[in-house]
C-alpha angles and dihedrals in degrees: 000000000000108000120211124210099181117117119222126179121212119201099219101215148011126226099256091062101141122253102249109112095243112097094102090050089050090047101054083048076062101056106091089041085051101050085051088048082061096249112159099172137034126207105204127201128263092286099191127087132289150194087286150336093280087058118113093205109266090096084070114196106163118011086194096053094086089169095301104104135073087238128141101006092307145054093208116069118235086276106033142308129271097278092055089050092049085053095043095048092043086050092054094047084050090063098046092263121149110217124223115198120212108246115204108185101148101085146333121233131200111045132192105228137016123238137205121235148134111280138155133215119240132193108265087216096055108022088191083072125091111206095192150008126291107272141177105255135175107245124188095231109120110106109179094153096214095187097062094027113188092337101140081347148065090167113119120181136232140168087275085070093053132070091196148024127194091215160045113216089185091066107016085247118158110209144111107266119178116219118236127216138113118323085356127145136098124294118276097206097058123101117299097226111116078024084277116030089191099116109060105163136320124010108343116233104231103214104184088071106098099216092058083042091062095034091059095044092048083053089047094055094039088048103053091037097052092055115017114242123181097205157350137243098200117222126226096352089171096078099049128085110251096221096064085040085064101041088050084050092051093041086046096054092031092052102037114005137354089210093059107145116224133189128172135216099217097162113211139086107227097114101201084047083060091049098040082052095047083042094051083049095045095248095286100135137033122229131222108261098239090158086067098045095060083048081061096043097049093039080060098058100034086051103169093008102064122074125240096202089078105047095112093043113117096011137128089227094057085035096046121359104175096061096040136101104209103210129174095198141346142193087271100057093038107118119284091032125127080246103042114168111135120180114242132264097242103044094038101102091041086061088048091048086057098049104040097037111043120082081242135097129351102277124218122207113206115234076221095057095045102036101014136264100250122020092324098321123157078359110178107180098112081049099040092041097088091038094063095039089056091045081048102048105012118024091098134122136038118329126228116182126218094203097148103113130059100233106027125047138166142184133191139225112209105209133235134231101233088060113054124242092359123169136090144191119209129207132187138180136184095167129039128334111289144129153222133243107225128170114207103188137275096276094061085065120146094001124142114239119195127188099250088205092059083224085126123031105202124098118226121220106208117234125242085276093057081254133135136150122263126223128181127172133254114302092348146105136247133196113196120193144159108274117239107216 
């Protein structure tokens, strides 16, 4: 039997999911496929109740109601209920799959009565200005959660828990108003852009109240406890103060396990913005790499234009490998998204070939890519088959990189012993068909070299020197390894 040590994370799910209830059903159907694929973690999506049964989770209304409670119109979440969750969870530990819950501690939507308190608006622009004069507004931030009741609770929350509201019931106006009180105001160590990016949407959780502090912490270790994550991608962590991220990251460890996995979504693309921030955190978390997705992104419409030379400038994973989540696209840059930025078709598998298959960086495969985004749709996994199983089997040994055209790099992957048949070479093309001269050593003598993505048909025999040239087609991708039989 070949044993594999590469890690793969799998984003367990896209926006346009139906609404039927069934996706953690579906993906418990999925296990056994996932495990083969080489999957090793799962990132699942936000599990707890929304706003309705058409939220996927980030418009977060009661972090206890895991599909258990007659709340907003259902029992069962968007993707399941609580039963579904337990089994899923249970299946994945079974093969040998860590499990990554979705965090959302920014803020909670969909309360269940208004209050009245002292606020004032700010420019939305510049969220240090205030636009009017401090004013009593009505505010939805009472959440009560009538349907659950003090099950795992007794917390109910009130203005006094939020830094922000988007509107004014009072008057019908739309705005960010920021909510006065005692020791009240926005974070200072968020992101600076709008001058605070501490309101994002909804009611703002404010995170420096104590009593919200020791509410979130007591969720967290229920959470993880209950149903036994192993560990968090952490949403919107750019509007959160990091001290209060670190201090969540410590509880956390220091309450249910020590070995707890954390990555953060900070979305933005300024590098040294990303290592000040793991430095700030002590390096106890990754982050996901957006600065080379847009690389991606940008290397897609440019297509010849753009040189590939240049893909990992500029990016955490070329800057600091060991902290970083290497993604082609998410849920949030899938077409019709506020971040819309999908890769495109075309240059799709060559982005996969460069995280899966490089030493560098943690990659994520989307469940999008890989099953389509909606009902099948822009679906890779014939193209992205042969990919995973060379990351799985292959992908081993030192790396060397060919980086020396503008339109057609390589780099190589040199095997291990401990891993048969290991070694790869990797081209890639986003202009004409063309090709790189490698030599791979003496020892690789002789040996027959195909191309693992069928893209090219020929077989390739290796020169006394273990060398060969090799070709790949016109924006496309090739995997070249040492046939087996």
């Amino acid at each position: 039997m070949i044993t594999t040590s590469n890690g793969l994370l799998f984003q367990g799910f896209c926006w346009d999911l139906p609404a039927d209830n069934r996706h953690l059903l579906r993906l418990t159907e999925k296990v056994a496929e996932l495990a083969d694929m080489g999957i090793t973690s799962i990132w699942l999506p936000p599990a707890y109740k929304g706003t309705s049964i058409y939220d996927t989770g980030y418009s977060v209304y009661d972090l206890y109601d895991i599909g258990e409670f007659d709340q907003k119109g259902t029992v069962a979440t968007k993707y399941g209920t609580v039963s579904e969750l337990e089994t899923l969870i249970k299946t994945l530990h079974v093969h040998n799959i860590r499990v990554y819950a979705d965090v959302v501690l920014n803020h909670k939507a969909g309360a269940d009565e208004t209050e009245r308190f002292m606020a004032v608006p700010v420019d939305p622009m510049d969220r240090t200005k205030e636009i009017g004069e401090p004013r009593e507004i009505e505010g939805w931030t009472k959440f009560t959660f009538p349907g659950r009741g003090d099950k795992y609770s007794d917390f109910k929350w009130n203005h006094e828990h939020f830094s922000a509201v988007d509107l004014d019931q009072m008057t019908g106006d739309m705005g960010i108003f920021r909510i006065l009180g005692e020791n009240k105001g926005f974070g200072f160590a968020v992101d600076s852009q709008y001058g605070n990016y501490d309101y994002l949407m909804h009611s703002d959780i404010d995170q420096a109240h104590p009593d919200v502090r020791e509410e979130l912490f007591r969720w967290g270790e229920w959470y993880f406890k209950r149903f036994n994550y192993d560990g968090m991608r952490l949403d919107a962590i750019k509007h959160i103060d990091e001290p209060f991220m670190l201090e969540f990251i410590e509880e956390m460890r220091s309450r249910v396990n020590d070995d707890i996995y954390v990555v953060g979504e900070y979305w933005i693309t300024d590098v040294e913005r990303m290592r000040t921030y793991l430095d700030k955190l002590q390096f106890h978390m990754q982050l996901f790499d957006v600065a080379l997705h847009f690389n991606f992104e940008r290397a897609g419409k440019e297509e010849a234009e753009y040189d590939l030379r240049g893909i990992f400038v500029d990016t955490l994973v070329n800057a600091n490998p060991l902290n970083v989540v290497t993604f082609v696209d998410n849920h949030d840059s899938q077409p019709g998204q506020a971040l819309e930025s999908f890769v495109a078709d075309w240059f799709k598998p060559l982005a996969y070939a460069l995280i899966l298959l490089r030493h560098d960086g943690y990659p994520c495969l989307f469940y999008g890519d890989y099953y389509g985004i909606r009902n099948g749709e822009g679906a890779k996994k014939k193209v992205l088959e042969p990919l995973l199983a060379a990351r799985k089997y292959r992908a081993y040994g030192p790396q060397e990189d060919y980086f020396f055209d503008k339109n057609a790099i390589a780099f190589v992957r040199k095997g291990d012993m401990e891993f048969p048949y290991s070694g790869l070479v990797c081209v890639l093309s986003n202009g004409q068909e063309n090709s790189v001269e490698i030599q791979l050593g003496e020892d690789r003598a002789g040996q027959i070299w195909f191309d693992l993505t069928n893209n090219r048909p020929e077989e390739l025999v290796l020169d006394e020197k273990g060398g060969a040239i090799f070709p790949v087609n016109g924006r496309s991708v090739s995997v070249w390894a040492e046939k087996t039989n």
